[in-house]
C-alpha positions, 0 to 999 in steps of 0.5 A: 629620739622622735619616731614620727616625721613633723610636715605641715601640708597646705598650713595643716599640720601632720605627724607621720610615721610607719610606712606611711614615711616611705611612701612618695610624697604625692602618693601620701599627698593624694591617697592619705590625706587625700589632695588629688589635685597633685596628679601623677603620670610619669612617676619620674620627675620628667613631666612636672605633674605632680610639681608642689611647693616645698620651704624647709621651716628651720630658717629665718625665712623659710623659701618655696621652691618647686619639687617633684613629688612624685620621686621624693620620699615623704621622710626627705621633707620632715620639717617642711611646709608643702603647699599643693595646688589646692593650697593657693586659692583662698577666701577671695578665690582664685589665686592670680596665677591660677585666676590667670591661667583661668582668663587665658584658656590654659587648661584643657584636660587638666592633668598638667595644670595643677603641676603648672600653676605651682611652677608658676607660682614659684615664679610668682614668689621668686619675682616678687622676693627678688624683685625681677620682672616676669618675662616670658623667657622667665616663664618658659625657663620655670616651666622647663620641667613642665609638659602639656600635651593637649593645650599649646604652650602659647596661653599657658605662658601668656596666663604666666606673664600676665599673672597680676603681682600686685593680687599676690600673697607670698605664702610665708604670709598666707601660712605663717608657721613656726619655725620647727627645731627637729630632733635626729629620729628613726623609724622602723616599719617591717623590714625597713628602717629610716636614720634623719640624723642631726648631726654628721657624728650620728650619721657617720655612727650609722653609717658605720654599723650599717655599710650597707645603707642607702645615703640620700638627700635629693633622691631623684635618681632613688626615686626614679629607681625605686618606682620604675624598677621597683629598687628596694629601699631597706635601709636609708640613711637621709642626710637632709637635717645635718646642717653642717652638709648644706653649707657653700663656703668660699676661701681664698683658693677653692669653693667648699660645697656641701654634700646636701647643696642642691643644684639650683643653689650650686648653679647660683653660687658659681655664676661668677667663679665658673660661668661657664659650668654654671650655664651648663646647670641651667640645661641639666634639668627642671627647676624641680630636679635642680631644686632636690638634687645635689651636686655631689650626688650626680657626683656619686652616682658616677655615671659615664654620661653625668653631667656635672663630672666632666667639669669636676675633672678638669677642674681637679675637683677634691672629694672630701670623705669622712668616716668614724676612723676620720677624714680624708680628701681624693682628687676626684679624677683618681675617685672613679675606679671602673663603671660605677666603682668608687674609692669609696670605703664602706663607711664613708660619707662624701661630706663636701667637695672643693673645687680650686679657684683658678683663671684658666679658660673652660669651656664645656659642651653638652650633645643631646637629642634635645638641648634641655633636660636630656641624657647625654649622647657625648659631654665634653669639659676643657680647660686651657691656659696659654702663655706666650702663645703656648699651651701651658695647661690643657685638660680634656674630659669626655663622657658618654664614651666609656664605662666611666668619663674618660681624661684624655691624658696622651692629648693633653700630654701632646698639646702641652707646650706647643704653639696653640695652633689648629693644625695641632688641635686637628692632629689631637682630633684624629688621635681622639678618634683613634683612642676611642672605641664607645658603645653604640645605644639609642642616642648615638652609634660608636662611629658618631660618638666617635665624630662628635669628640674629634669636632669638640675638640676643634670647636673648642680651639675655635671658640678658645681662640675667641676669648683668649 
């Protein structure tokens, strides 16, 4: 078993071990092999920069997706090539989107530009790889985990729409590195210890002689909480070698989606089975979040105002667990016990979730203080079916109301077989408000949150009634 992380930054390569394997990525990008291009500034994946360039080297061709550093561990990306922004010039110059950015004024104090120029760049990659052309609402939606706050968004997107594609070298050419096989390692430092395990049968051993472990695979949640409130990793369990955990597979009845697929690929995948919880991804976050993070990890986490759950409930989504003592499957509506409080035994790992295929209408609605990359005030998830003008099937989830996302069963037990009709849908919306009592915070008080579930309700009747 190897005791030393393989990564190759900007064609370099590095083995890296000791406590230079926990550290965040930018900060061994910046203080140890010193690329200090990769600024850092809000150490919380929200302002973009520290945004760098990452392709996992064990596949047929390797892909550049943009992450946060800043909240990413260096162990999460052994195997990896990471491309920073000192990375793109070459021997001619500057690269077009950087040279773009250069003829356009898109800079002026410079601390986002380095963050910039690498989403664009991905951009870059995906245009000329997928054949699209690049737009300025292209731009804009690549740029989302971007802030700028001295030199006006209106060049920096100019200089991306303008950035000359036929100029451009995709970096598998620019660095054409050999596929890496990696091996399960471990490594200890002080009182820390790391488990990379290739297979899911290691990674249940471990978890098994060591229930008290952190499991993760994206990390931006852990990542955010290691830096801001100093949360101590001791002992880490990652999950992003075990190949079997990134798979998506779609039967007859359901999707399968492993524990490790991020959620950009999740948003892609269900485009044309769910659209409608596949736009509601679009908003959840940047592409560098989208890029790391995991479905099942927003499901895990069980916060009261995730994003994804609401859905996932209505849905009747299915958690699938596995332990060294075997497998079991749960609906993930009987999953969440209390705030934070799981159906989950000390030595499981949730190795997929499965969502049933069905042509049940869903709508879902997202109230937030701003429409992209915000935490939620209020979430709200609803699936209906109607036959002979009949409620046959209704499921309403609300989040952001209680210590958990809440099923409203009595509604949905009331609205079930009656004419589907608005004077019944406002009668539920009074008793909505009625069997709510959510806390009051920043984003909203109790008698607000209150008023958004009842008008969510009525404004999903409007636009059911529209579609169906």
């Amino acid at each position: 078993m190897k005791n030393s992380i393989s990564i190759f930054v900007n064609g370099v390569h590095y083995n890296v071990s000791g406590e230079d394997a926990f550290m965040p990525l930018a900060d061994f990008l910046r203080y140890k092999i010193h690329k200090r291009g990769t600024k850092i500034v809000c150490a919380e994946g929200d302002c973009g920069a520290c945004t760098i360039l990452s392709a996992k080297l064990d596949t047929d061709r390797p892909i550049y997706k943009s992450i946060n550093s800043c909240i990413g561990f260096v162990f999460q990306y052994a195997g990896h090539s990471i491309v920073t922004v000192e990375g793109l010039e070459s021997e001619e110059g500057l690269s077009p989107v950087q040279d773009s950015m250069a003829k356009n004024h898109g800079a002026q104090c410079g601390y986002c530009t380095p963050g910039i120029v690498t989403s664009m760049t991905a951009l870059m990659e995906d245009s000329i790889t997928q054949k699209f052309e690049v737009t300025e609402k292209k731009v804009k939606n690549y740029l989302t985990g971007n802030l700028c706050r001295c030199t006006g968004y209106d060049p920096i997107i100019k200089a991306g729409v303008q950035a000359d594609r036929s100029k451009y070298k995709l970096l598998n050419e620019r660095y054409p590195l050999d596929i890496q096989s990696i091996d399960s390692l471990k490594i200890n430092f002080q009182d820390k210890e790391l488990f990379l395990p290739k297979t899911l049968k290691e990674a249940l051993a471990y978890k098994n002689e060591n229930p008290d472990c952190k499991i993760l695979s994206g990390a931006t949640d852990l990542g955010v909480l290691s830096n801001k409130r100093r949360m101590k990793l001791i002992k880490i369990l990652c999950l992003n070698q075990v190949e079997d955990l990134f798979k998506i597979s779609k039967e007859s009845d359901c999707i399968q989606i492993g524990s490790s697929v991020s959620l950009d690929s999740v948003e892609a995948s269900l485009k044309n089975d769910f659209n409608e919880f596949s736009n509601l991804i679009h908003l959840f976050a940047s592409p560098q979040i989208k890029n790391a993070g995991t479905l099942v990890g927003n499901l895990a986490n069980g916060s009261p105002i995730g994003d994804t759950i609401p859905f996932m409930l209505v849905a009747d989504a299915v958690l699938n667990l596995s332990s060294v003592d075997g497998s079991r499957s749960i609906n993930l509506n009987d999953f969440y016990l209390g705030y934070k409080t799981l159906d989950l035994k000390e030595n499981e790992i949730i190795t997929s979730v499965s969502i049933p295929k069905t042509k049940d209408y869903f709508k879902m609605y997202k109230v937030s203080l701003r429409k992209d990359l915000d935490i939620s005030a209020v979430t709200f998830a609803g699936r209906i079916s109607i036959d002979n003008k009949k409620i046959s099937k209704i499921k309403i989830a609300l989040g952001g109301v209680g210590p958990t996302v809440l099923r409203m069963d009595t509604v949905e037990q009331e609205l079930t077989g009656k004419e589907f009709k608005i004077s019944h849908f406002k009668k539920s919306a009074l008793e909505i408000k009625s069997l709510l009592n959510p806390y009051s915070d920043v984003r909203g008080s109790s008698e607000f949150r209150k008023q958004l579930c009842h008008n969510l309700l009525l404004k999903f009747y409007k636009d059911s009634e529209a579609s169906l």
